[in-house]
C-alpha positions in Angstrom: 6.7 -7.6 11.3 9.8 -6.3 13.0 12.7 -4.2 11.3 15.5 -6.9 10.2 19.0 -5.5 9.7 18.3 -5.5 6.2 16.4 -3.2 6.7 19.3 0.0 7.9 20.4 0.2 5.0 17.5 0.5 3.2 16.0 3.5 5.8 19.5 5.3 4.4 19.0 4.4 0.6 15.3 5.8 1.2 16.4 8.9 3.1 18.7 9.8 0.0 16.8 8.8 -2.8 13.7 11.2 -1.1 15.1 14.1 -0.2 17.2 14.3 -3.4 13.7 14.2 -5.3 12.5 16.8 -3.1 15.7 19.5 -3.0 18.7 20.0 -4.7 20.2 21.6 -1.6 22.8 19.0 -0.5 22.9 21.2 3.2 19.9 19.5 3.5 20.4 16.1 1.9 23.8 15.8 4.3 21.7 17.1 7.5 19.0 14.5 7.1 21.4 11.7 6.3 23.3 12.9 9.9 20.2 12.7 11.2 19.1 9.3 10.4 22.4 7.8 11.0 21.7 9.0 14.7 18.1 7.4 14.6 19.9 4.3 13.4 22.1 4.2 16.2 19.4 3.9 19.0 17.1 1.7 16.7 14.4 -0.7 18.6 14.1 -3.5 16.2 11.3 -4.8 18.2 9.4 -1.7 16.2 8.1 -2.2 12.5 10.2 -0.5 9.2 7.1 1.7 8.5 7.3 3.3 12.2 11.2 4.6 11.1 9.7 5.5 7.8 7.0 8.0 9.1 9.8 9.5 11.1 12.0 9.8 8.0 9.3 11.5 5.9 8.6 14.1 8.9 11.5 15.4 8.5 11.9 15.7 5.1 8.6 17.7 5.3 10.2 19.8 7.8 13.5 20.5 6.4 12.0 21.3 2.8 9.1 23.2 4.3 7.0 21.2 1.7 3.9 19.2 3.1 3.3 17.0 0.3 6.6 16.8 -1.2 5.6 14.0 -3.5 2.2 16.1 -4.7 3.1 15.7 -8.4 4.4 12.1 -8.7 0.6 11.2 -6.6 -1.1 13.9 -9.0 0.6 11.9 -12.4 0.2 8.6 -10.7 -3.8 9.2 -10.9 -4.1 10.5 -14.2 -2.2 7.8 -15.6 -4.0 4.9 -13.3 -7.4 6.6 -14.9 -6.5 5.6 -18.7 -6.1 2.7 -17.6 -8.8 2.1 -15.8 -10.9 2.9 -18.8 -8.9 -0.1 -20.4 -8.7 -2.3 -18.4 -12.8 -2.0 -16.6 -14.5 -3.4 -19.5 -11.9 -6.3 -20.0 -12.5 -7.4 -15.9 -16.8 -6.9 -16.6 -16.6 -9.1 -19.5 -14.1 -12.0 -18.3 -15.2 -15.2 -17.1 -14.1 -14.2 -13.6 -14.7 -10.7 -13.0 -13.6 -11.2 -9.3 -10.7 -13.2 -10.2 -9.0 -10.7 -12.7 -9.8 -7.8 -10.6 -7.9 -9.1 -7.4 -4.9 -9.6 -10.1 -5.1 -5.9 -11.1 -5.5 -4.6 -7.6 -2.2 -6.0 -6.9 -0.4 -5.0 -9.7 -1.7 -1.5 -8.9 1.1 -2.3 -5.4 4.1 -1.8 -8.1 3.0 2.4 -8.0 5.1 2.1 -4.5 7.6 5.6 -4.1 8.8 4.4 -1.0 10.5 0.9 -2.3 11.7 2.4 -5.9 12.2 6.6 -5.8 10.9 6.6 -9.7 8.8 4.3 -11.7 7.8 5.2 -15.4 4.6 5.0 -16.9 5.5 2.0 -19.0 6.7 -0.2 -16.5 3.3 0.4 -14.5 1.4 -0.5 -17.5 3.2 -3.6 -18.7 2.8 -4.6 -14.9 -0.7 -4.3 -15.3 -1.2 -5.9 -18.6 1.1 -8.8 -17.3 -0.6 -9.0 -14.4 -4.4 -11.0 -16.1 -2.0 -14.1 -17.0 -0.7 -14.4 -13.2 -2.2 -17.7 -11.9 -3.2 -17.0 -8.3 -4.3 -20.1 -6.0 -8.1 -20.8 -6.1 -8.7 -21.8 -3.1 -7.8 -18.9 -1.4 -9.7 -16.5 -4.1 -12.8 -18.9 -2.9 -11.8 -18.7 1.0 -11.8 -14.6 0.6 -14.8 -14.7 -1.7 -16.7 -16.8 1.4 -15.3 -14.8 3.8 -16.8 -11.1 2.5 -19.8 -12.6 1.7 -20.3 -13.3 5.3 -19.0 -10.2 6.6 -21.0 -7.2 7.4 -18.5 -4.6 8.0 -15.5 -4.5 6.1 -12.4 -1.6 5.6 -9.9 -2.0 2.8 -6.8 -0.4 3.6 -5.7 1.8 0.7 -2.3 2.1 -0.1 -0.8 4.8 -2.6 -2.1 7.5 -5.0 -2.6 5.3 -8.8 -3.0 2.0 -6.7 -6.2 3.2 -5.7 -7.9 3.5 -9.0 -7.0 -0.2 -9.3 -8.5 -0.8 -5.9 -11.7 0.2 -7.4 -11.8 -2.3 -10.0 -11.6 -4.9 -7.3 -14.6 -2.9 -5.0 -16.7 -2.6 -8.0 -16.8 -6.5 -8.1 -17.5 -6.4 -4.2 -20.5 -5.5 -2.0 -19.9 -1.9 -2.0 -22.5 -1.2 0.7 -20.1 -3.3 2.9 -17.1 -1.4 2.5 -15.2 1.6 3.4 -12.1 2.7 1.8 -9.3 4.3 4.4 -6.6 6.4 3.2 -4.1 8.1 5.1 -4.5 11.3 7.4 -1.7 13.4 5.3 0.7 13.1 2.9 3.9 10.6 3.3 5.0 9.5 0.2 2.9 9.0 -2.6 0.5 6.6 -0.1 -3.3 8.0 -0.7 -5.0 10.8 0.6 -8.6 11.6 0.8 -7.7 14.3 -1.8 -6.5 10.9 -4.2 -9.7 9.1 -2.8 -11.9 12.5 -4.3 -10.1 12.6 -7.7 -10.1 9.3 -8.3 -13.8 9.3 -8.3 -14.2 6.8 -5.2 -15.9 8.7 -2.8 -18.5 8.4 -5.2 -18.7 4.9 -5.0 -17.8 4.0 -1.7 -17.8 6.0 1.9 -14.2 7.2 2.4 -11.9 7.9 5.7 -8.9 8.9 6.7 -6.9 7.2 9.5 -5.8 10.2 11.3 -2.1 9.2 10.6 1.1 10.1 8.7 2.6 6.7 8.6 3.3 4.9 6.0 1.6 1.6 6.9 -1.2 1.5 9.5 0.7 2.2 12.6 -2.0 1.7 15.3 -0.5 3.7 17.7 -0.7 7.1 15.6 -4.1 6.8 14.6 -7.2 8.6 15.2 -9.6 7.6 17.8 -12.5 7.6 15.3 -10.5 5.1 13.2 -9.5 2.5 15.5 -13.0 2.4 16.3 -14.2 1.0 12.7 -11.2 -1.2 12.8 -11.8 -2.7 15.9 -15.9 -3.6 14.8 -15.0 -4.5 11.5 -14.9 -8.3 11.0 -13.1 -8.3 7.5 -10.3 -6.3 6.4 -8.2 -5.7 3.3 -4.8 -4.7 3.3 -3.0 -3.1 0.6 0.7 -3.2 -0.2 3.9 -3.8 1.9 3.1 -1.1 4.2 0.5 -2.3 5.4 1.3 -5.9 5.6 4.3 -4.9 7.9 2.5 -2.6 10.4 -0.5 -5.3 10.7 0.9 -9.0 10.0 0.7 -10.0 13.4 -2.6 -8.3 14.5 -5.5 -10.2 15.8 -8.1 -10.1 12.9 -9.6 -11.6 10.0 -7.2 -10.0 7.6 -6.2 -10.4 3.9 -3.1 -8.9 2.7 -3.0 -7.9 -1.3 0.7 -7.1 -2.5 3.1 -7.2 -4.9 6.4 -8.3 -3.1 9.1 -6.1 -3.9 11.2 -6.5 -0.7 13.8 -8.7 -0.1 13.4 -9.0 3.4 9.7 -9.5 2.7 10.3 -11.9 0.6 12.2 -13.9 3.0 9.6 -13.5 5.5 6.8 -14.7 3.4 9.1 -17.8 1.4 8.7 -16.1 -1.7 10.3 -14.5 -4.6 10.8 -10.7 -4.9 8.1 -9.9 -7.8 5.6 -12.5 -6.4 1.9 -11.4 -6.8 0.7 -12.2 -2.9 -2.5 -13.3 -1.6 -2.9 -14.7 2.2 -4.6 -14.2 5.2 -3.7 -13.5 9.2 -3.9 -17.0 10.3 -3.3 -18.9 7.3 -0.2 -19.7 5.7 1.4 -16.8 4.4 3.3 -18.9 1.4 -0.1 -19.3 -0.1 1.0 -16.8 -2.7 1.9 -16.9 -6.5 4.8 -16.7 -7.6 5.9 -13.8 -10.7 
């Protein structure tokens, strides 16, 4: 998905709202506002939001000196996600579609996004999640992707961010788990996951984890490891998390399903749906085969 011109101002709302969370020194906020007014200037809309993002975020690291600048938020984000967890696995084992409810909760775990909304409290991520098991969400395509990973033999699910991922496990404890591995990000940007979430979340004891090699915010190809676009390229199912992910991969050549929550405008738009709308949908298929919240 290409940036939009929607999109500019957004990269500058971003660029404030992060950097304010990270310092109070406004030398800084001003020099990494000049500085992305100047990226704007020369921008190649043929490349996708995520890839300005990633070059946002490295400079905020490197102005602040501070490689994980959003190490608490991720760090409160899992404890939180694993209270409810403990809630919310024994309602998904004992409903009449285990599968079914857990897809719901692995995309409302998508609202825990940084990068779209600077602060989200704890009681807006749990009334999202409680919300989230009376969302109607089209059967037929719950069946296609049920078909679809029973067939396949290699599968990656494409985490998203720190909290989302405890959610994501409700979804791979319903799933093959010898078929999957879980891929988080290479280093910090944002609150997306790390392999240090994927440890304290408890997945890696489920499920073989990687990393992608990569700092962007999304799954930019083109900054990934070697070893990584090796699995991708043998896999023959894939699961993409979040709005990241479905920008940086939307028009790749695979057998892809996209899990978000839609809480972009301009993704909106792109997929004909409301902002809020619990997505489900598939490379190949169409994308408006989505529920709308």
């Amino acid at each position: 998905m290409n940036i939009f011109l929607d999109c500019i101002p957004c990269f500058i709302r971003q660029t404030l709202d992060a950097v304010r969370l990270v310092t109070d020194d406004e030398l800084i906020h001003e020099q990494l506002l000049r500085e992305v007014l100047d990226l704007s200037r020369g921008l190649d809309l043929q490349q996708t939001p995520p890839v300005i993002g990633q070059q946002i975020h490295r400079r905020i690291r490197r102005l602040t000196n501070n490689p994980d600048p959003y190490l608490h938020q991720k760090q409160q984000q899992n404890r939180l996600a694993l209270e409810l967890y403990d809630l919310m696995e024994p309602v998904v084992r004992n409903s009449k579609n285990p599968l079914e409810n857990a897809v719901r909760l692995a995309i409302a775990g998508n609202i825990i996004d940084l990068g779209v909304k600077t602060s989200i409290s704890d009681a807006d991520i749990q009334k999202n999640v409680t919300d989230s098991l009376t969302v109607p969400l089209d059967q037929a395509m719950i069946d296609e992707f049920r078909s679809d990973f029973e067939n396949a033999r290699d599968i990656l699910y494409l985490a998203d961010n720190a909290g989302e991922i405890v959610f994501d496990r409700l979804l791979i404890e319903q799933l093959a788990k010898k078929k999957i591995t879980v891929v988080v990000k290479g280093s910090p940007v944002i609150n997306d996951a790390t392999m240090e979430d994927a440890i304290s979340t408890g997945l890696t004891k489920i499920v073989p984890v990687i990393d992608n090699g990569s700092d962007g915010p999304g799954t930019i190809l083109q900054t990934c490891s070697d070893e990584f676009l090796a699995r991708f390229e043998q896999a023959d199912l894939i699961i993409s998390k979040g709005q990241g992910n479905f920008e940086t991969l939307s028009e790749i050549d695979k057998n892809i399903y996209f899990f978000l929550k839609v809480k972009c405008p301009v993704i909106a738009r792109h997929l004909q749906v409301p902002v809020g709308t619990f997505f489900l949908g598939r490379k190949g298929v169409e994308y408006a085969k989505s529920i709308e919240k």
